[in-house]
C-alpha positions, 0 to 999 in steps of 0.5 A, spaced: 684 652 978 679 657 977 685 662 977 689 658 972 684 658 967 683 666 967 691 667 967 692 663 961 686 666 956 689 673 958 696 671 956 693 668 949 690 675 948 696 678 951 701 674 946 695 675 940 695 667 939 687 669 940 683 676 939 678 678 942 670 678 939 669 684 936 669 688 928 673 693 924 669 699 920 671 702 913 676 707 917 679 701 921 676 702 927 676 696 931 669 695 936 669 689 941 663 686 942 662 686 949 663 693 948 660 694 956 665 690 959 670 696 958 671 702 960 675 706 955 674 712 949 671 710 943 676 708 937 678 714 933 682 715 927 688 717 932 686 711 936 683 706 933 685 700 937 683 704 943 677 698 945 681 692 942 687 693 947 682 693 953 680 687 951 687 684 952 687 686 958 686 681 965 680 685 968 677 685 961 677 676 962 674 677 969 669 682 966 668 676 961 668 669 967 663 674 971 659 676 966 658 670 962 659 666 968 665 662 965 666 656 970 671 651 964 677 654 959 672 653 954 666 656 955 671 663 957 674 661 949 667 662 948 664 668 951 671 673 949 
């Protein structure tokens, strides 16, 4: 059950029907809010999206559930 929960979160943020919790600065550089769950290059003006596409990822989700301790749907909605 556990595993259903996790898939179905990353395949919202993979099909963008959600976006992961972070912000954009003045040059459009997007910046996660849980930056230290990823292990990615700082956004860029040629990469800018660099943190927003490794919070689309499966590892980025179980980064999350580990984290925040996710044990529902709702509480991972939450936390990414």
């Amino acid at each position: 059950m556990k595993r259903d929960f996790i898939r179905e979160v990353y395949e919202l943020l993979r099909d963008r029907d959600i976006h992961p919790s972070g912000a954009f600065d003045n040059a459009g550089r997007w910046y996660a809010k849980n930056s230290n769950l990823i292990s990615v290059r700082t956004p860029s003006r040629r990469f800018p999206y660099s943190e927003l596409t490794a919070c689309r990822t499966l590892k980025y989700v179980k980064a999350v559930v580990a984290e925040f301790k996710c044990k529902s749907y709702k509480t991972l909605l939450r936390s990414v």
